[in-house]
N, C-alpha and C positions, 0 to 999 in steps of 0.2 A: 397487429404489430409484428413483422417479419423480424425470426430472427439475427440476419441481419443488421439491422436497421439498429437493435439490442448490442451487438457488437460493436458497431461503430460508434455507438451514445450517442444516437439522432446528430449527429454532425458531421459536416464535410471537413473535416479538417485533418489535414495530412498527418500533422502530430499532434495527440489527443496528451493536452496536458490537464493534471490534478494536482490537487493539493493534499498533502499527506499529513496524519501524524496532528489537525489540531483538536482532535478532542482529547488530548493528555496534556497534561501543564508541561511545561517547558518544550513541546512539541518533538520536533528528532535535535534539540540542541543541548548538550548537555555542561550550560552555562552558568553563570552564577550573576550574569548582568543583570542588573533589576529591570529594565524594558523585554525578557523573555515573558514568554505567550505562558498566558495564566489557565485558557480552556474555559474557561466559566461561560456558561451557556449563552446567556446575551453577546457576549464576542465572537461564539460561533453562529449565532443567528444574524448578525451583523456583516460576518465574512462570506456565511454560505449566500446570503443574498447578491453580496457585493461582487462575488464568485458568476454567481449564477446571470447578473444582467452583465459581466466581462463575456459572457461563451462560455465561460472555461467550461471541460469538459467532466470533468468528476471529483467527486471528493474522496479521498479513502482514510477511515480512519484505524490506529493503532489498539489491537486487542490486547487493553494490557488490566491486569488486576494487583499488583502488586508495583510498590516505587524500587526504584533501586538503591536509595539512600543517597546516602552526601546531604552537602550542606543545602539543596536545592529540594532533598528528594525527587529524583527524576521519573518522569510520569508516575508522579503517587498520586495524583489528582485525576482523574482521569472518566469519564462519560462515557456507559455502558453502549456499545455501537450501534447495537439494533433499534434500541430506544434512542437514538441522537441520530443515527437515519430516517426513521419515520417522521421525528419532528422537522426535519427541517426539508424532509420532501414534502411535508406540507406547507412548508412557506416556500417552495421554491419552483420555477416553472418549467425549464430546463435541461438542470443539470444533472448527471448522472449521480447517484449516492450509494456508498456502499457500508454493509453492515461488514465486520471481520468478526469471525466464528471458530472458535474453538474445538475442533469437532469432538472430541474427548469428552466434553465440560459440556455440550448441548445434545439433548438426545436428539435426533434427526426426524422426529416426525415434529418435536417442536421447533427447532429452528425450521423445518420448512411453513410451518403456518405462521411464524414470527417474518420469516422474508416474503412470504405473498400480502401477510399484513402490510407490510409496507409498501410493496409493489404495488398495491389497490391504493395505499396514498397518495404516490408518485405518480399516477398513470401508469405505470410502467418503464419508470425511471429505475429502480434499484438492484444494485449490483451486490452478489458476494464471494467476499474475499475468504476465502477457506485457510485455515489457519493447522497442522499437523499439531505442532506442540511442543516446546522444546524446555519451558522454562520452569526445573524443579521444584522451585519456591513455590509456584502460583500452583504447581500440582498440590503443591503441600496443603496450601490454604485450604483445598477442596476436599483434600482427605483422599484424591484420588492417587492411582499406580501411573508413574509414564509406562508405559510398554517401551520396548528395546525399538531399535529405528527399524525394522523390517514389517514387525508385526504395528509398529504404529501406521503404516501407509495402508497395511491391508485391513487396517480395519478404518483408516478416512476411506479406502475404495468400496466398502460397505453401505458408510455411513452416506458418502454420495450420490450411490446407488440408491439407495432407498429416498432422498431428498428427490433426486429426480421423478421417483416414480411418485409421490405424493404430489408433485406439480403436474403430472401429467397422465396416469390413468386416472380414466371416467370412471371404472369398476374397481369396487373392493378389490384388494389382493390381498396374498401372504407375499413374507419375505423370511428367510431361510438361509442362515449365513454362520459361519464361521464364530461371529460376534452376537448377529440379532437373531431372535424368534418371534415374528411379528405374523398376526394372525388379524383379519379381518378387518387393514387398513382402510381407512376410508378420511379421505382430506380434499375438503371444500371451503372457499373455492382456490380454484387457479389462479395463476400469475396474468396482469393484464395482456389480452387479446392473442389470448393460443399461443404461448411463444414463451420463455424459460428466462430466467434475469440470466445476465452474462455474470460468470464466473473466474474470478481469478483466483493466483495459485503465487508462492514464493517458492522453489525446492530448490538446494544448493547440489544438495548430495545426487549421485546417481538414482537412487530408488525415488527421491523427491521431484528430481525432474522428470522422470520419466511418470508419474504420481499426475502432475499437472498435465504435461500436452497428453496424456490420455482423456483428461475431462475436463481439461478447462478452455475457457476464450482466452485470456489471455496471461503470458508466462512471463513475472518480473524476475530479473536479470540483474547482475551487478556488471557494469563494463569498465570501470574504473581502468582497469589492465591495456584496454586496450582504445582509450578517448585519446589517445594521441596521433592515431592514424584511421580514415574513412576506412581504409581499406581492411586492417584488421579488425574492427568494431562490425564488418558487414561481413567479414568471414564467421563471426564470431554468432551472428542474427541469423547468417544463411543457415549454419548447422543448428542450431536449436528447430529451426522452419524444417531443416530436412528429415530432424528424428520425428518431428511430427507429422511429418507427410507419411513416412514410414509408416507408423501408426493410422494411414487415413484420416490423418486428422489435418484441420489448420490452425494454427494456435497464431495467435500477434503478440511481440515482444517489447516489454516494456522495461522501462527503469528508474531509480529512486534518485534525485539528490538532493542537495541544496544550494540556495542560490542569496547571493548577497552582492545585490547590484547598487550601486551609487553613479551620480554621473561621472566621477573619474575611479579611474581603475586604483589611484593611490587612495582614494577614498574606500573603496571597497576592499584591498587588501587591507590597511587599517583594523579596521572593522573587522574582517578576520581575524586578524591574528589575536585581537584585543578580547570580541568575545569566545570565538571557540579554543583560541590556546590559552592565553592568558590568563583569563577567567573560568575558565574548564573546572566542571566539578569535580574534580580528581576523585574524591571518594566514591562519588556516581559512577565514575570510567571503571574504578576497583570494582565496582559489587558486579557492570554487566562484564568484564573479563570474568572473574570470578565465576560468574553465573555459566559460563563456557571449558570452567575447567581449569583455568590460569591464574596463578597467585603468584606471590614474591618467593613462595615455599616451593614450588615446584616447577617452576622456569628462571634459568639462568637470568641474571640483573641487568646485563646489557639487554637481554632480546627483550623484557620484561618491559623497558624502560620506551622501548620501541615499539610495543603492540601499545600502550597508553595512548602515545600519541598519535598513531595510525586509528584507533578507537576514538579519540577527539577527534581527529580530521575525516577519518571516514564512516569508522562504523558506528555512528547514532545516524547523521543524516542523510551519511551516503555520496556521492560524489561532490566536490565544489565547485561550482559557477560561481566566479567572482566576478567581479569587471560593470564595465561601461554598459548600457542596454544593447550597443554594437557586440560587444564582444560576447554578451549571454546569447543574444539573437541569432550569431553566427556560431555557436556551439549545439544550440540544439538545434540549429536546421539541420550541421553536419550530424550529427544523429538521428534524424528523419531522413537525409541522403543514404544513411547506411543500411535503413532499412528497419530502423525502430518503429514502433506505431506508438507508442506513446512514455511517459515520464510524470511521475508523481516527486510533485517539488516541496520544500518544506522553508521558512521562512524563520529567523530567528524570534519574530513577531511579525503574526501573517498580515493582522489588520493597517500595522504603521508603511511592510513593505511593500504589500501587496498593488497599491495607488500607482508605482512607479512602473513596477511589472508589467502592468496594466496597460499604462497610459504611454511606455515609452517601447517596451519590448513586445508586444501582441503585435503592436502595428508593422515593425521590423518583419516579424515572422511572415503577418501577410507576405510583405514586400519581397519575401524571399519564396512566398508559394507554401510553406507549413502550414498555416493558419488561412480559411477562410476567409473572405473579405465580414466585416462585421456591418 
């Protein structure tokens, strides 16, 4: 298996779209409607199928250990990743699957034999999503220290380091680092057919991004700023592409949102507004601002009042695609036109919307050259 072939998730499709976010309850929506996504396993064994005979091209799910609270508890429910990757790359033929990994919370000779386990399930479908660490609480749960943001990347570019070379030397080694003293490694077997799972990476900050396109295949992106014009969205793809050429590397750009499509566009804002403002778990939006630093005690009431709502509409799910299957279809092409390669979408409930996605907008995307003929 070239790896190649590993990057691209065995498909020809222009814009490599996943579904993000369902093995936690209530997925990236942090709503109080009673039809949000519950996670319970038969539902994700039901979608990853239903997923996988669409094409679609990967799943990724959210590393979370701890709920946010509110009246929902936003992702307290939630399905260990590496265990809910391997399960369902064994039911599935396809599709790419990906574990997200704490690097802090896993010591790295065991998530590397936790991800070749699965990769031996998959064929050599599974992808992972490497995760720095950001969220105090869930440090707390484990008894561990965050490290300050500099020394946490230099000890993920360790722990990577070392993850690679258990996939990929034939001979014992040492490893010798800042963080580890590892003597007399030895990790059997490898990932399927000579070749490494493709790797993804989130990093906002400069040390984070620069963290990813040094090792990973592919770099997610927030573009929100700039979805209203081809031309800044692809100035925006170019430089991320060019610091990674810099580095000798080629890194593909992706990004997160959510999508709430109906056949009329008043149908689908509707539905916005109802479940993600409306019915907003307010006290979910308080614990993840909180979780960042932000309270009522320490940001002024106007700007306060304004990152809540920016936090419902943007930061659980990530961008909004609302509209007609025309108008979802013709939003992420122009995002495939700019130079993205791919998009992890989230559904307020993957299994009720997923049908329509499916059956009305894949086929548009063909029609427009994104997607593959199926």
């Amino acid at each position: 298996m070239a790896q190649t072939d590993r990057v691209a998730m065995n498909t020809d499709n222009a814009l490599k779209i996943g579904l993000f976010g369902a093995n936690c309850s209530s997925g990236r929506a942090a709503t109080k409607v009673p039809e949000r996504w519950s996670a319970h396993w038969g539902e994700c064994l039901e979608l990853a199928r239903m997923a996988d005979q669409a094409r679609i091209d990967f799943l990724l799910p959210i590393g979370r250990w701890k709920g946010y609270g509110g009246e929902t508890d936003l992702q307290g429910e939630t399905l260990e990743t590496l265990t809910w990757a391997t399960g369902l790359l064994g039911a599935t033929e396809r599709i790419t699957i990906f574990g997200t990994v704490h690097a802090p919370l896993f010591h790295p000779l065991i998530a590397a034999k936790q991800c070749v386990t699965a990769d031996q399930v998959g064929g050599g479908r599974f992808g992972l999503n490497i995760v720095c660490g950001w969220n105090e609480g869930e440090f707390e749960m484990f008894g561990a220290q965050q490290r300050d943001h500099e020394s946490r990347y230099a000890y993920a570019q360790e722990w990577v380091d070392i993850v690679k070379l258990a996939w990929t030397k034939q001979e014992d080694f040492d490893y010798r680092g800042n963080f580890f003293d590892l003597h007399g490694v030895r990790a059997y077997p490898k990932p399927v057919g000579g070749s490494r799972p493709v790797i993804m990476n989130a990093g906002g900050s400069p040390v984070g991004q620069a963290f990813a396109l040094r090792n990973c295949d592919a770099f997610f992106t927030a573009t929100a700023s700039s979805r209203l014009s081809i031309e800044e969205n692809t100035r925006t793809i170019r430089g991320i592409k060019d610091a990674a050429s810099a580095m000798g590397r080629e890194t593909e750009v992706f990004t997160v949102g959510q999508v709430i499509c109906r056949t009329s566009k008043a149908e689908a804002q509707d539905y916005y507004q109802h479940a993600i403002v409306d019915e907003a778990d307010w006290d979910a939006i308080d614990s993840m601002l909180a979780n960042r630093g932000m309270t009522p005690q320490n940001t002024p009431a106007d700007e306060f009042r304004e990152k809540r709502i920016a936090c419902a509409r943007l930061g659980v799910g990530g961008y909004p695609f609302i509209g007609t299957p025309d108008d979802i279809a013709g939003e992420l092409d122009n995002l495939r036109r700019a130079g993205l390669r791919g998009i992890a979408i989230s559904f307020v409930n993957y299994l009720d919307e997923f049908p329509l996605f499916r059956d009305e907008v894949l086929p548009r995307l063909e029609d427009l050259g994104s997607r593959a003929r199926r």
